[in-house]
C-alpha positions as CSV (number, residue, x, y, z in Angstrom):
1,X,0.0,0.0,0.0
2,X,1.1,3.3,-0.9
3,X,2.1,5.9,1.6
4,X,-0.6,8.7,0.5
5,X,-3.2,5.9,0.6
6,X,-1.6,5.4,4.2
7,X,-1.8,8.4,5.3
8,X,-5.5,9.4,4.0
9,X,-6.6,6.2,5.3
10,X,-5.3,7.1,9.2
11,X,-7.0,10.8,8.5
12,X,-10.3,9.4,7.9
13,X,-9.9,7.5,11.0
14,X,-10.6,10.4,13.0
15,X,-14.1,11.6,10.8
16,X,-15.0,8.0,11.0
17,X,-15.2,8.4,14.8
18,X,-17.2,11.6,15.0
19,X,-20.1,10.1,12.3
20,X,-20.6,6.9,15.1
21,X,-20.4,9.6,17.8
22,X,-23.5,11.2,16.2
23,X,-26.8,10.5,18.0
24,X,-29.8,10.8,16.2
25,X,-33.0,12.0,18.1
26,X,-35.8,9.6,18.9
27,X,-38.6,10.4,17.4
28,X,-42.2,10.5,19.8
29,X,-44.6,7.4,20.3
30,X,-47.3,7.2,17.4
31,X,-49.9,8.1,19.9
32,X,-48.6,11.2,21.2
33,X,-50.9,13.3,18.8
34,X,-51.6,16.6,21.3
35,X,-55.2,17.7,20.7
36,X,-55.8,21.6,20.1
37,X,-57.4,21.3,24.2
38,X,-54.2,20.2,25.5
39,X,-51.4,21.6,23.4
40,X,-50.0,24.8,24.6
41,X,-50.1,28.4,22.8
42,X,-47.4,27.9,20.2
43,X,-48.7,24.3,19.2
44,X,-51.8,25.4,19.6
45,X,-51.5,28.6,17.0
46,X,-50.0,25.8,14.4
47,X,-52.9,23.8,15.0
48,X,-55.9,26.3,14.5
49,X,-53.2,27.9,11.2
50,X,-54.1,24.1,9.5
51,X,-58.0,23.9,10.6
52,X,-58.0,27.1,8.2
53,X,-57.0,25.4,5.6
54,X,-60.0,23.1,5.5
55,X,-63.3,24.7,3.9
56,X,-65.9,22.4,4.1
57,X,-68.0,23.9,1.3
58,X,-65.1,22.7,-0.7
59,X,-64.5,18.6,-1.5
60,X,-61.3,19.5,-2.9
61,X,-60.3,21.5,0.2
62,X,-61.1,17.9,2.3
63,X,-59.3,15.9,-0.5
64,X,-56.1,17.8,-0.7
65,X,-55.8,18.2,3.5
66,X,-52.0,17.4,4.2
67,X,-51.3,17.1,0.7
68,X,-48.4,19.5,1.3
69,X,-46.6,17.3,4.0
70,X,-47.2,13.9,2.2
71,X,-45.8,14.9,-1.0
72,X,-43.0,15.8,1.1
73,X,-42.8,12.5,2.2
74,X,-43.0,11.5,-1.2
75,X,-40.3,13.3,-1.5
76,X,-38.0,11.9,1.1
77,X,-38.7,8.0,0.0
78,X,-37.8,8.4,-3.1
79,X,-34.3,10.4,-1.7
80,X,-33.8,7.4,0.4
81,X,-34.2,4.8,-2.2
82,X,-32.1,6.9,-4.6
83,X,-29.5,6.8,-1.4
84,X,-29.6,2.5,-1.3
85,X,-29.8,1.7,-5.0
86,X,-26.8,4.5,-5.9
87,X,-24.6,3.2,-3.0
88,X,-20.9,1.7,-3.1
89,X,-22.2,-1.0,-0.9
90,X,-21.4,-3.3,-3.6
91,X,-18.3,-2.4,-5.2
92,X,-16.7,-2.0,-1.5
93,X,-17.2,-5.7,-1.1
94,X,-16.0,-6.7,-4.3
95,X,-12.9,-4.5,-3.6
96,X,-12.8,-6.4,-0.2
97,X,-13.3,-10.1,-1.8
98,X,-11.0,-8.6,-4.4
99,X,-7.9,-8.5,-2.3
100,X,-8.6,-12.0,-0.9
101,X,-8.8,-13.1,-4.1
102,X,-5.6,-12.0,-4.8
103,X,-3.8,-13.1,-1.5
104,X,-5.3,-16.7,-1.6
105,X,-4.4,-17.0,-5.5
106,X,-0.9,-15.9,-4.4
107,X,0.3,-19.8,-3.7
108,X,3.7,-20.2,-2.2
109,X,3.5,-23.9,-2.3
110,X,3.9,-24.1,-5.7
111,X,7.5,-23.0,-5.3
112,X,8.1,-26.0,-3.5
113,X,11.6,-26.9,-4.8
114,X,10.8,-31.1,-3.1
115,X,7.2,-31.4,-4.4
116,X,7.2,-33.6,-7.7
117,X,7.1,-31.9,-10.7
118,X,4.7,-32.6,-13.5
119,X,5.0,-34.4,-17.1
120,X,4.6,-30.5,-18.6
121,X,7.4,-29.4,-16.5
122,X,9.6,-32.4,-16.8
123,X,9.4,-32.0,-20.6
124,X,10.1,-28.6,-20.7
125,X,12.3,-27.5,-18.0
126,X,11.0,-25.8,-14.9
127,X,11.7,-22.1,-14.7
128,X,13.8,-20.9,-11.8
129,X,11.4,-20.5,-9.0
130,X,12.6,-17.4,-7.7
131,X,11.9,-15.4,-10.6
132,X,8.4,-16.6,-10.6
133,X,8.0,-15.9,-7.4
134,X,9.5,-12.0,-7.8
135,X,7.4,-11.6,-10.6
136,X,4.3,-12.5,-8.7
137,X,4.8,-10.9,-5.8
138,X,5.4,-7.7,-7.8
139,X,1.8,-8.9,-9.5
140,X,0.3,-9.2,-6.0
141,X,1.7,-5.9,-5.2
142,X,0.1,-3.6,-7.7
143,X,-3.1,-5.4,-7.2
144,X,-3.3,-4.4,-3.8
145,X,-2.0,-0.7,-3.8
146,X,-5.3,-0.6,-7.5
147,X,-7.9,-2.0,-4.2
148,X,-6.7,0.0,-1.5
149,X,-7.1,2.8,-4.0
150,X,-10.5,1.5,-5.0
151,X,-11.4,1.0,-1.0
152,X,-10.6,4.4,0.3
153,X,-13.1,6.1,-2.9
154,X,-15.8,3.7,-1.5
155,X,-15.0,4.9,2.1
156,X,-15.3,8.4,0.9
157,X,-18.3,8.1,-0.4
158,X,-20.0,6.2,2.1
159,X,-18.7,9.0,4.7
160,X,-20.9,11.0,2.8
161,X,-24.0,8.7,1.9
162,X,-23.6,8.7,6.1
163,X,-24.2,12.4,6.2
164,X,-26.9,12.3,4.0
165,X,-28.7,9.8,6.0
166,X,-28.3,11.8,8.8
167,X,-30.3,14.8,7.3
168,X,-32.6,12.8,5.2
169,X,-33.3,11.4,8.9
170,X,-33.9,14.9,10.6
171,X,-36.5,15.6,7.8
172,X,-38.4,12.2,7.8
173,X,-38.4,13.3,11.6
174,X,-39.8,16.9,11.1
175,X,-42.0,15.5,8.7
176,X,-43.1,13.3,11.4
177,X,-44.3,16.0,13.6
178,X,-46.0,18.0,10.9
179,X,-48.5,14.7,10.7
180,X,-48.8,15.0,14.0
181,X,-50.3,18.9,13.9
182,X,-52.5,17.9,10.5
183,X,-53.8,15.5,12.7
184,X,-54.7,17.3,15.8
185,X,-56.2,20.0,13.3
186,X,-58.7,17.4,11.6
187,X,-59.3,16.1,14.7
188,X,-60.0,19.2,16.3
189,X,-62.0,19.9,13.0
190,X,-64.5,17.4,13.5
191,X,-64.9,17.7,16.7
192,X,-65.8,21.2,16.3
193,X,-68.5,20.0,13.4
194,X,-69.9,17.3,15.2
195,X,-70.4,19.9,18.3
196,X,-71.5,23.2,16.8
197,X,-71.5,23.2,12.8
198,X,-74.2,20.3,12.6
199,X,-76.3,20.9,15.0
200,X,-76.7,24.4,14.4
201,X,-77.5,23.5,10.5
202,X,-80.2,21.0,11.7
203,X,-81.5,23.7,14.0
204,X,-81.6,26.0,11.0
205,X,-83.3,23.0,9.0
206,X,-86.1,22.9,11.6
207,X,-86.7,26.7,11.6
208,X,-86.8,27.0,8.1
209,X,-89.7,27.3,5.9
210,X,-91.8,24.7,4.3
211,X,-90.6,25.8,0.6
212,X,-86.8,25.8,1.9
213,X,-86.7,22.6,3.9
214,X,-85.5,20.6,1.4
215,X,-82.7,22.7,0.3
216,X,-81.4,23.3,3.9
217,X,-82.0,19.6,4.3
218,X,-79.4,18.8,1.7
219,X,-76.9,21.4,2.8
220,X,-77.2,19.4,5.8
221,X,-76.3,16.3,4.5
222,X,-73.6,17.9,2.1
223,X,-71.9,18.9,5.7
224,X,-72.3,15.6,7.2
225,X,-71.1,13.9,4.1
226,X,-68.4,16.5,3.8
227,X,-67.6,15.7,7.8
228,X,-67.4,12.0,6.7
229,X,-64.4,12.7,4.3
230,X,-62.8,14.9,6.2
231,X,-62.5,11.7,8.6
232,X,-61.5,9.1,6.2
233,X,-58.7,12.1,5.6
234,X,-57.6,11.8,8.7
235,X,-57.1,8.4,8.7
236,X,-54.9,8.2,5.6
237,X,-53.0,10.5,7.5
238,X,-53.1,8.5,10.5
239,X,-51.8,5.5,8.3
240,X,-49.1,8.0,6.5
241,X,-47.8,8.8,10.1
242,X,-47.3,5.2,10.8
243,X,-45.7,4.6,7.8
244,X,-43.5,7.4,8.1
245,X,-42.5,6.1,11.5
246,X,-41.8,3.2,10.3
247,X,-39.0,4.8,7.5
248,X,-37.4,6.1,10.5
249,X,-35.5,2.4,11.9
250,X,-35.1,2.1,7.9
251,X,-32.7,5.1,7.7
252,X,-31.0,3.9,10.8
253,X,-30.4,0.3,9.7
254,X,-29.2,1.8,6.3
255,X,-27.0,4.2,8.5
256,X,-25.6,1.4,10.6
257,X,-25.0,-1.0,7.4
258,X,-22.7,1.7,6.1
259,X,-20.7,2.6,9.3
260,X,-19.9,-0.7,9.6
261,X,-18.7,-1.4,6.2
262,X,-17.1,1.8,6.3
263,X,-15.2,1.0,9.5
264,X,-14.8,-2.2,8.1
265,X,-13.0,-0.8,5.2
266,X,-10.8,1.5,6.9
267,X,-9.6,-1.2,9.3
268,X,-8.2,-3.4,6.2
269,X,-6.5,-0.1,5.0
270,X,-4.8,0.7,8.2
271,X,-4.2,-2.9,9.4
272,X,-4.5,-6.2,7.5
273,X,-3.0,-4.9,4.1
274,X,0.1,-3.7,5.6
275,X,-0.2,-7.4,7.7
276,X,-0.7,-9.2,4.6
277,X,2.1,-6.9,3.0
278,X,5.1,-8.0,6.0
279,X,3.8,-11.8,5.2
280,X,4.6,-11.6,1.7
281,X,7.7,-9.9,2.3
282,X,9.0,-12.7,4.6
283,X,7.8,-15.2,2.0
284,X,10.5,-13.5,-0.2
285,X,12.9,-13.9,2.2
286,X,12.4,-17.4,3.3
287,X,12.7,-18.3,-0.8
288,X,16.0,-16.9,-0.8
289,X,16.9,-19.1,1.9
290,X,15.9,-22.5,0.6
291,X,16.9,-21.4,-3.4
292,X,20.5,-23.0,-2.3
293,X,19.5,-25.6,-0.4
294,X,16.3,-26.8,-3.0
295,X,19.1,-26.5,-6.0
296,X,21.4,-28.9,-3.9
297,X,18.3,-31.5,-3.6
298,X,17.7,-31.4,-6.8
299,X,20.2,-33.0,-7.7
300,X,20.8,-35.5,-5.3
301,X,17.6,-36.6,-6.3
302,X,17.7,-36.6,-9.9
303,X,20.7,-38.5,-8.8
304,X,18.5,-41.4,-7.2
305,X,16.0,-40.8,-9.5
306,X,18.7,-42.2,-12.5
307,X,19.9,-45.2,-10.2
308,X,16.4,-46.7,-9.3
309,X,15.3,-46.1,-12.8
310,X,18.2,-47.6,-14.4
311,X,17.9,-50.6,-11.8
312,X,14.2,-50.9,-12.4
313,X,14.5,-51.0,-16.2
314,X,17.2,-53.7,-16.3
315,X,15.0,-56.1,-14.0
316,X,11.8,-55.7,-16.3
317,X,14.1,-56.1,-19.5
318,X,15.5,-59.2,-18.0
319,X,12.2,-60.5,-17.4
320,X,11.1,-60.5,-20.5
321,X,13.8,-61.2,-22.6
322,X,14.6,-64.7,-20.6
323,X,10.5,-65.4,-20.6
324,X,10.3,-65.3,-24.3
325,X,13.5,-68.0,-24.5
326,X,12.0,-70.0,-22.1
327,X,8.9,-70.1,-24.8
328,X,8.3,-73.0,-27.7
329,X,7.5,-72.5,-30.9
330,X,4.1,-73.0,-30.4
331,X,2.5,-72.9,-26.8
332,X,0.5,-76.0,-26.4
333,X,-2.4,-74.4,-25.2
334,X,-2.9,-73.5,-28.6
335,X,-2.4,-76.9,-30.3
336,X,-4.9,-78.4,-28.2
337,X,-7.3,-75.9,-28.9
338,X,-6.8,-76.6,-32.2
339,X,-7.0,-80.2,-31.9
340,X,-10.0,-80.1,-30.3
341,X,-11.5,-77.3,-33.0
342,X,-10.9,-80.2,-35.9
343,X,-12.2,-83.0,-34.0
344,X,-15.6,-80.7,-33.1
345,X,-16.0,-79.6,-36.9
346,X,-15.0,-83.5,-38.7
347,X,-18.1,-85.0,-35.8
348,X,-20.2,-82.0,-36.7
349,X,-19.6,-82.4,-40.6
350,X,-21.1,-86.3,-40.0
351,X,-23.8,-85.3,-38.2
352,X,-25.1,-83.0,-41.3
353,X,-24.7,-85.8,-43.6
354,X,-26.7,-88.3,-41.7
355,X,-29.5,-85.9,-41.2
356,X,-29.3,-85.1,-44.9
357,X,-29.5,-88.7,-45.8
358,X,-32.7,-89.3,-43.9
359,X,-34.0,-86.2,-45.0
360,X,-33.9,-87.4,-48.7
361,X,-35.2,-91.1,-47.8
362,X,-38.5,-89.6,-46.1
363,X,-38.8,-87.2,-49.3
364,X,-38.6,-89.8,-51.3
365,X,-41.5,-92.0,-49.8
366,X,-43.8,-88.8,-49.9
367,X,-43.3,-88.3,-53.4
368,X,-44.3,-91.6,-54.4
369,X,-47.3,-91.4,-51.9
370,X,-48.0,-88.4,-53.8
371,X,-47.4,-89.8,-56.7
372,X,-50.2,-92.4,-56.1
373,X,-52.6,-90.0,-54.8
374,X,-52.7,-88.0,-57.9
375,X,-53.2,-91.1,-60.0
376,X,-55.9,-92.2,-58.3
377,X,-57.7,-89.3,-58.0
378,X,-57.4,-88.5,-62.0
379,X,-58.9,-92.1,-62.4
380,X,-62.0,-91.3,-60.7
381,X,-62.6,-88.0,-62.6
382,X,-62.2,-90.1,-65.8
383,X,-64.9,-92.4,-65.1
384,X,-67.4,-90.3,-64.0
385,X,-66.8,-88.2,-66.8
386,X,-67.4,-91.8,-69.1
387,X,-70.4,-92.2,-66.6
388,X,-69.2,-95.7,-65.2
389,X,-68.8,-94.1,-62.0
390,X,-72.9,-93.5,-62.1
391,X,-73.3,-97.1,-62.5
392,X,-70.9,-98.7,-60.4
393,X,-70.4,-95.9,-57.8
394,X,-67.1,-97.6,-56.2
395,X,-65.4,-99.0,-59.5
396,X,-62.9,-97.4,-60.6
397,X,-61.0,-99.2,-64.0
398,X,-58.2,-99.8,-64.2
């Protein structure tokens, strides 16, 4: 690892430390809405300022209540998923599996000067394993100092996504609050309609006229039916509060995720890559020590390696050259299997001509039979045909 990526990874040390210090604030319990009786005068102004935004002559007054702070929150979602889809999460890992990747495909034991060699290398020559080694550690070198690069960027940025969070969090919180007052103010709405407004309009039905009853009577159920949305607003805003409270523990996981991974990060900088870095630099330096050494056994045993193969070739050679003299002309295994294939096809060859023999004896008897038959039976057709066979049914001339 570089120096300057060294030294910027010990600075941020210190502004990694501050963000954890930070406490966020927690927000209030999802039932501590203050009603417009209870709250005092500075909640209580804010409160009646949002009941005069509601005009019950108007359905799109009722519709639109709030509509201000939830497309605020609309607002702050979106921010937040922007924040988690467009993070470095991801490419901080892969630069942390990354320089694993590269340590554990660093493999000293292939420079093994006593492990056995393959048919590849035995055919070619094997390449002096020092020089392997130096190139690849230099390989493994610049690798690391490209990640730790990589790794304090991703730090950077997550410092940042970090402070981010932390004001997306304050706003989600304000936001929060502001439910809370359009709330109260709906509440305290209703309440006031269900106390003073209605009645009074039913009292004024009453009083009226005969001829304007039935217009009073459906202003009266306009108000009641504009009362009914105003509480079904109320609710949604109810729900929105929940769900806003809800995105609260969201930012904070998010918030946590990243200070981890960001301490994470700057732990490998400061630590383990100058750790893996003294381990690789001592495998250099135990490789010089064995080069001599591993050169020496080498050839002691290509030395053996001749001896025993030399030995082992003359005993085979022997053993088969004096195993073929020891051999006749002809293995007498093989006569008798010939023997006995001549005997088998002369026995076989008699057996065909007997059965050919009888065949032609009993062929011959059914031809004559035949023979007969057919004689006979043109004899009878020639009598009754001379009509001696009407006479003399069973006489047949001869």
């Amino acid at each position: 690892m570089s120096e300057n990526v060294r030294q910027q990874a010990e600075k941020s040390l210190a502004e990694v430390e501050q963000i954890n210090a930070v406490v966020l604030p927690e927000p209030k319990e999802a039932t501590a809405v203050v009603s417009l009786k209870e709250a005092d005068a500075p909640v209580s102004a804010e409160i009646r300022k949002r009941m005069d935004e509601i005009d019950m002559t108007d359905t799109q007054s009722i519709v639109s209540f709030g509509s201000a702070a939830q497309a605020e929150l609309q607002t702050i979602s979106q921010a937040m998923l922007t924040d988690v889809r467009n993070k470095d999460v991801g490419p901080a890992g892969d630069s942390l599996r990354s320089i694993v990747s590269t340590i554990r495909g660093f493999s000293v034991s292939e420079l093994d000067v006593r492990r056995e060699r393959s048919w590849w290398e035995k055919l070619l020559g094997r390449a002096a394993p020092f020089a392997k080694f130096t190139a690849q550690f230099e390989t493994v070198q610049a690798q690391i100092d490209k990640i730790t690069d990589n790794l304090l960027t991703h730090e950077h940025t997550l410092l940042k996504d970090i402070k981010s969070l932390d004001v997306l969090y304050e706003k989600t919180l304000n936001f929060y609050d502001e439910l809370a007052l359009y709330i109260a103010a709906g509440e305290a709405k209703i309440e006031e309609m269900d106390a003073e407004v209605i009645p009074a309009k039913e009292a004024e039905v009453n009083a009226a006229p005969e001829d304007e009853q039935v217009m009073k009577a459906q202003e009266l159920r306009d108000l009641r039916a504009a009362r009914d949305d105003l509480e079904r607003r109320v609710h949604d805003l109810k729900l929105t509060r929940q769900v806003t409270m809800q995105s609260l523990p969201s930012i904070r996981l998010v918030q946590e995720n990243d200070k981890s991974l960001v301490t994470k990060i700057n732990s490998t900088l400061v630590n383990t890559v100058p750790l893996w870095e003294t381990q690789l630099a001592q495998a250099v330096t135990i490789q010089r020590s064995a080069e001599a050494a591993a050169a020496v056994r080498d050839a002691n045993d290509l030395t053996n390696e001749l001896l025993t193969a030399n030995a082992k070739n003359l005993r085979e050679s022997n053993t088969m050259i004096r195993t073929e003299m020891e051999r006749g002309v002809f293995d007498i295994e093989a006569v008798k299997q010939a023997n006995a294939d001549l005997i088998g096809t002369i026995e076989e060859s008699l057996k065909i001509a007997d059965e050919g023999k009888a065949k032609r004896a009993a062929a011959e008897a059914d031809l004559k039979k035949m023979e007969a038959d057919l004689r006979d039976t043109l004899a009878s057709a020639k009598a009754r045909k001379d009509g001696t066979g009407d006479v003399a049914a069973t006489s047949v001339p001869r």
